[in-house]
N, C-alpha and C positions, 0 to 999 in steps of 0.2 A: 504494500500500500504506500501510498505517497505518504511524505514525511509528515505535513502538517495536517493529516486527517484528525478529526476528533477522535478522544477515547471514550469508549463505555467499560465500566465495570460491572460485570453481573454479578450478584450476592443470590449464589443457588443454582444448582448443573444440573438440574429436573428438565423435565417436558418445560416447562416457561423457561429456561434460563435459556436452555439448549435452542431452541425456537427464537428467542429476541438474538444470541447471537448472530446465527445467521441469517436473521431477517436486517440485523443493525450490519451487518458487513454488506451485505447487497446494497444499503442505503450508504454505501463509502463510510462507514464507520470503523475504529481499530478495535478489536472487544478483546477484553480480557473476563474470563469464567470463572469464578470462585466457588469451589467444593468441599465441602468436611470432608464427604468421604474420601476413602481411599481409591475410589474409583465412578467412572458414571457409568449408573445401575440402576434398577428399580425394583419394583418389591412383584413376587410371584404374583400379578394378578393381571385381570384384564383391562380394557379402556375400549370404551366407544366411539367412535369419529363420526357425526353426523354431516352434513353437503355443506355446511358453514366451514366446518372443521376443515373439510378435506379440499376447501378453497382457498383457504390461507397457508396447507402446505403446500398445495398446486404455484402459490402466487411465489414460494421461498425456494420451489424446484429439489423438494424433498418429496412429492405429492404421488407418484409414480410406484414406488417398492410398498407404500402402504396402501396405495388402492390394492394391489394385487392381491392382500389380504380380507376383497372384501365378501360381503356376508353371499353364500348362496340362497337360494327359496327353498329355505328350511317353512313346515306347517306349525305355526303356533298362532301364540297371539297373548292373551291374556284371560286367567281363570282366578276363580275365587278358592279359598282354602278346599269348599267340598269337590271340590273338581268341575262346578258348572261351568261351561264356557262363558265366558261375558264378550269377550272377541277373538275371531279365530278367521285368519289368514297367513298370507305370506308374513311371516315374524319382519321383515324388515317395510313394511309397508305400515304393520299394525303400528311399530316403534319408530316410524320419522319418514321413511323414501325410500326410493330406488338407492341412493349413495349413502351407503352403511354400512363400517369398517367396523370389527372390535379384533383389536389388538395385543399381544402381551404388551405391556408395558417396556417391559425389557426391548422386544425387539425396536417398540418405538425410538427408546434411546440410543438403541446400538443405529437406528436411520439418521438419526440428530448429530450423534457424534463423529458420522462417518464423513456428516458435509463440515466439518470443522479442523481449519489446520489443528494440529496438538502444540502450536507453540499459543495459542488462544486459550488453550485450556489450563487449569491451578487444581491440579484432585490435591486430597489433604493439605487443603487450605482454610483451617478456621477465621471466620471474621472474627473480629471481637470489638469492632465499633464502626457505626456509619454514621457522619452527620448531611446535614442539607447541603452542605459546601463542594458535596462531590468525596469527600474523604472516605478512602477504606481502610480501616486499620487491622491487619494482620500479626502473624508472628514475626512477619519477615519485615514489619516494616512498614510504614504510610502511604498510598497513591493517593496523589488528586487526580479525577478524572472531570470529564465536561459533564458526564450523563453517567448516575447511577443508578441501574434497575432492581429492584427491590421482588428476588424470586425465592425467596427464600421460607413458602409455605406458612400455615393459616400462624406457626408460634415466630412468624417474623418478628429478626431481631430488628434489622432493619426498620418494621414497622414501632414498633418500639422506641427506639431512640429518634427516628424522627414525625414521630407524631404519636410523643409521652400522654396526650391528653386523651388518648384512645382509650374503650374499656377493651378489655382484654377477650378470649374468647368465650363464645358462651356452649354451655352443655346441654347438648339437644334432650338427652333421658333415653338416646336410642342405642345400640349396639349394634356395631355389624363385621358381616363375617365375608372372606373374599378367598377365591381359592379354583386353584385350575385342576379337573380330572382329565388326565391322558387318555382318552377315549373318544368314540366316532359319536356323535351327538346321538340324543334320543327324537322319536321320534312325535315328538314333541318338544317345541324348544317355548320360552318365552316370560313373562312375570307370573305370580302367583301373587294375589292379595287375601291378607288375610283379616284378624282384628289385633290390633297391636302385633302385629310382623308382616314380613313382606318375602320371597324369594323370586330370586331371579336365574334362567338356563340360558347361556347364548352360545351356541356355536363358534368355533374361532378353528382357520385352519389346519393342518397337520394334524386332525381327529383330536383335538381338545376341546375342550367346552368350558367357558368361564362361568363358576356359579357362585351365587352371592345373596347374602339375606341379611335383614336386619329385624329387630325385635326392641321392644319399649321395656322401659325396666320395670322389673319383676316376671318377666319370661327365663325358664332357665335353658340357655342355650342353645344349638343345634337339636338334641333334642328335643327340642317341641315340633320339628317338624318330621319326625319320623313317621308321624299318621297324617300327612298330609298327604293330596292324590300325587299316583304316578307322572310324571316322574321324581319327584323331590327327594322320595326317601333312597330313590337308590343314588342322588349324586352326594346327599348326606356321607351314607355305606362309603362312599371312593372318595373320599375326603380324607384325604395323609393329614395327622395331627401337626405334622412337623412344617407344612406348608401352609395351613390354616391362618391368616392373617386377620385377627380378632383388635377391633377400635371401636371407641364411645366415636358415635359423629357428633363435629363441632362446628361453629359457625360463625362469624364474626360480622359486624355493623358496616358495611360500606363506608368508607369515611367520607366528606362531604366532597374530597378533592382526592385525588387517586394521584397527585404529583404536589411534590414541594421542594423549593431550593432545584437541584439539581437529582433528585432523586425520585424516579416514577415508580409507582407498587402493578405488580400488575400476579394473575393467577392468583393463588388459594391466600397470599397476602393482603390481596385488594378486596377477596372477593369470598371467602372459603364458605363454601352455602352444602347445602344435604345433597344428597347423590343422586336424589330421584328423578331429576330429568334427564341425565349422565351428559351432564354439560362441565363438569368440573375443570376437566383438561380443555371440551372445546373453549367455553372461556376463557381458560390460560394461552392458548395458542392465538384466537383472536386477540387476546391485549397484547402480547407479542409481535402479530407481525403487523399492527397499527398504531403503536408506538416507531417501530421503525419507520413507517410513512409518517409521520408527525415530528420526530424530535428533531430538533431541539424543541422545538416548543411544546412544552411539556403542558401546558394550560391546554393547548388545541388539544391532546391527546386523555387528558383527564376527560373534556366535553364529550368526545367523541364515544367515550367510553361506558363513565357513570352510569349514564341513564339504561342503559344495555344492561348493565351487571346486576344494576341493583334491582331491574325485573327481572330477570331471570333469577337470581338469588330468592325474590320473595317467591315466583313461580313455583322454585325446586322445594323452597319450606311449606308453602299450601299443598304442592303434592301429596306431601308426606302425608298428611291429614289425610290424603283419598285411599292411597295406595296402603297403609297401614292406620287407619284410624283407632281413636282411642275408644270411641264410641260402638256398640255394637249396632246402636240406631244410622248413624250414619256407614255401618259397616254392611248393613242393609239396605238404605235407601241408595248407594252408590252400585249396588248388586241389581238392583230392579231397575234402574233406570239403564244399566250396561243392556240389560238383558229385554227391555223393549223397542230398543234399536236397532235396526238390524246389520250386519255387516255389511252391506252393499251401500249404507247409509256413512254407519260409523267409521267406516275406514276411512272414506275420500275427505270426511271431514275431520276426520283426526290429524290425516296429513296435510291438511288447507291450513288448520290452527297450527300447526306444530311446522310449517315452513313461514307464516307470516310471523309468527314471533320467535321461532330460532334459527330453521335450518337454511331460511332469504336471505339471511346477513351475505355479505363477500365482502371481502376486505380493501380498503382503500390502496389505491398503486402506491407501489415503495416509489420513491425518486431515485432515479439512476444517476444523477448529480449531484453532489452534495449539497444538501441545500444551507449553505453558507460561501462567504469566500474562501478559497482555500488556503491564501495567507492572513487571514485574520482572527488567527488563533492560536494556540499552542497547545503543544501533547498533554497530558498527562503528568505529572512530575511526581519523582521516588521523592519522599522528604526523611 
């Protein structure tokens, strides 16, 4: 890169960190990665990429080895705990469109990592302070950078030290459980709702299947759903203890401005909301590669954003309430109204509502030229 290009620091080598780099290097930006771990990795489990999602990797020219992973016309749809169908078609029609990926996780990063030189990248690299000024402060030592992005997940430090007046995260009441069986899918794939819990089957290639459930407290565990209909109990049964990836979901307040000083928050920092729309990552990856068509101006890029997050956020918390309600009245009345609608109805409008509020988005063009002068500024500096 040219000498006087801007710096970015990422704080965080996840799906957001990995994503704003190479969406900030396409934008003539010089990005340096900051990672605890010892290496960029991600946890046994799956991810969903909906036509939003899979437009903003299309736009970063990562978009290509993750389609190939996408879903075939598996039959599911969506049933209640007793097994009555409430929707039942093509699983990726009932769940968003025709353009729908689910992913491991891992391979995501290993596609992330792969478009990234390695002199960009810092594995076992602890932060241990950011301010609004651009400053990172590690073991090795201080950078000032122009732009720091703040990827650092919902217990951002990041968020923390530069917007101390924030409450901290809040505790849903919910549990959930995440975890991949090596096998050819059932032949039924899709949600299960129940009252106070939820499971979910989705296909993902090379015969795995990603499944995943959550439950309100005072359920105990996995087992509660061993009596629930086929298929659940048996991807329970093929569930290795030792991959089982068990977490309370948590959720944090959108703050009013998603950018301050020199440091923008973007993914489970800016936004960290329940899983039930499985928007988590595609909103990481949207504030990712629209930050890089925005910055420097980090005001344009909070606009751009907020108002996005913060419906989708409330979206994914009122789901919860559908999908696993507390109530057994509304655990009924959302059973009878599935179930007077017929498929030829509920389908085209499930996917009308579910592209005009999530899966229309497309992301705005990165700039191919810097959008600054290129001598009117200076790197980064080691202090």
């Amino acid at each position: 890169m040219a000498e006087n290009n801007r710096c970015a620091g990422i704080v965080g080598g996840g799906i957001g960190g990995l994503t704003a780099a190479i969406a900030l290097r396409a934008a003539g930006w010089e990005v340096t990665v900051y990672e605890q771990a010892a290496e960029f990795t991600e946890v046994d489990a799956g991810v969903m990429l909906t036509a939003n999602v899979l437009a903003g990797l299309d736009l970063i020219g990562v978009g290509e080895p993750i389609r190939a992973e996408a879903m075939a016309d598996h039959i599911g749809g969506l049933r209640n705990r007793r097994g009555r169908e409430l929707v039942l078609g093509r699983v990726r029609d009932v769940l968003g469109g025709d353009d729908l990926v689910v992913v491991h996780r891992a391979d995501l990063i290993a596609v992330l990592v792969g478009a990234l030189p390695s002199e960009c990248l810092r594995p076992g690299s602890r932060v241990i302070r950011v301010d609004a000024s651009g400053d990172i402060e590690t073991a090795e030592g201080t950078v000032q950078f122009d732009l720091v992005v703040a990827a650092d997940g919902i217990h951002s430090l990041t968020r923390r030290h530069v917007w101390p007046e924030l409450r901290g995260v809040r505790h849903t009441g919910i549990t959930g459980w995440r975890w991949i069986v090596d096998a050819p899918p059932p032949d039924w794939v899709g949600l299960v709702f129940g009252h106070r819990a939820e499971f979910g089957i989705l296909p993902m290639t090379g015969n795995r299947i990603y499944a995943f459930a959550g439950t309100h407290t005072g359920i105990d565990g996995l087992d509660h759903f061993k009596n629930w209909p086929h298929p659940v109990p048996d991807m329970v049964a093929a569930a290795d203890p030792q991959r089982v990836l068990e977490n309370e979901l948590l959720d944090i307040r959108v703050p009013k401005s998603l950018a301050r000083g020199r440091v923008a928050l973007i993914g489970d920092a800016a936004h960290g909301m329940h899983p039930t729309l499985g928007q988590g990552a595609g909103m990481t990856i949207e504030d990712a590669v629209t930050l890089a068509a925005y910055a420097p101006d980090l005001a344009a890029y909070s606009r751009a954003r907020r108002r996005r997050v913060a419906l989708i956020s409330w979206l994914s918390g009122h789901a919860t309430l559908v999908s696993e309600p507390k109530s057994r009245f509304v655990d009924a009345v959302r059973d009878a109204i599935a179930c007077l609608v017929p498929n030829r109805l509920a389908i085209p409008a499930g996917k009308l509502g579910t592209k005009l509020l999530i899966t229309g988005w497309r992301p705005p063009p990165i700039p191919t030229e810097p959008p600054w002068p290129v001598n009117a500024h200076d790197q980064g500096s080691q202090r």
